[in-house]
C-alpha positions in Angstrom: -42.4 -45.8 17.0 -41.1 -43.6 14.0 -39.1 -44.1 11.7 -36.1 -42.2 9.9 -37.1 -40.1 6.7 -34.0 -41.3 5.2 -32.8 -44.9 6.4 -36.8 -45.6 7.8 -34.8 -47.0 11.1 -37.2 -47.1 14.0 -36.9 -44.1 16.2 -38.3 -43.3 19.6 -39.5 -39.7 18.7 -38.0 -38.2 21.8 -34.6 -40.2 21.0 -34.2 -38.9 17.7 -30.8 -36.7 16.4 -33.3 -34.7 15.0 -36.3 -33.3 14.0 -36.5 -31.9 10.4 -38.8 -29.2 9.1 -40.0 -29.7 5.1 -42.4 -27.6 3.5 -44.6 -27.4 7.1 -44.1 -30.9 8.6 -41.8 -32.4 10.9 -39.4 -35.4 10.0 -37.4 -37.3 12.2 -33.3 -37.9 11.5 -32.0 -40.9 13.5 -28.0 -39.5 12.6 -26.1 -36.7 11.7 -25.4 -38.8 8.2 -29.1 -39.2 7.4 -29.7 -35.2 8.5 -27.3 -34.3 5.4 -28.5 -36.7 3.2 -31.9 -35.0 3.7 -30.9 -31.5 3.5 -29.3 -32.0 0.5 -32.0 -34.2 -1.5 -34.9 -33.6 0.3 -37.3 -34.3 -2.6 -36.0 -37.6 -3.5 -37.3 -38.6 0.1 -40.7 -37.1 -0.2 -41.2 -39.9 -2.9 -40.8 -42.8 -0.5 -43.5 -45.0 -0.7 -45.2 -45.2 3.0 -43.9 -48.2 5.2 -46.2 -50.7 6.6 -47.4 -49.9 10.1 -45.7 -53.0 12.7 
């Protein structure tokens, strides 16, 4: 599973609102909320720390 860049909800790739392109790489949006909360600060998500595999 993934998880949202924003909220870090588990997503099922193919299930997700949307994919995101940053700077070259894909991240995953679960909702349209979390999509604008990224496009508007997308820096301040960068910076979260990596969550622990399941």
């Amino acid at each position: 599973m993934d998880r949202c860049i924003v909220c870090n909800a588990q997503i099922d790739k193919e299930k997700a609102y949307l994919s995101l392109k940053y700077k070259g790489k894909d991240y995953l949006a679960c909702c349209p909320l979390c999509k604008s909360e990224f496009e508007k600060e997308p820096e301040k998500y960068m910076k979260k720390p990596k969550e622990q595999k399941d």
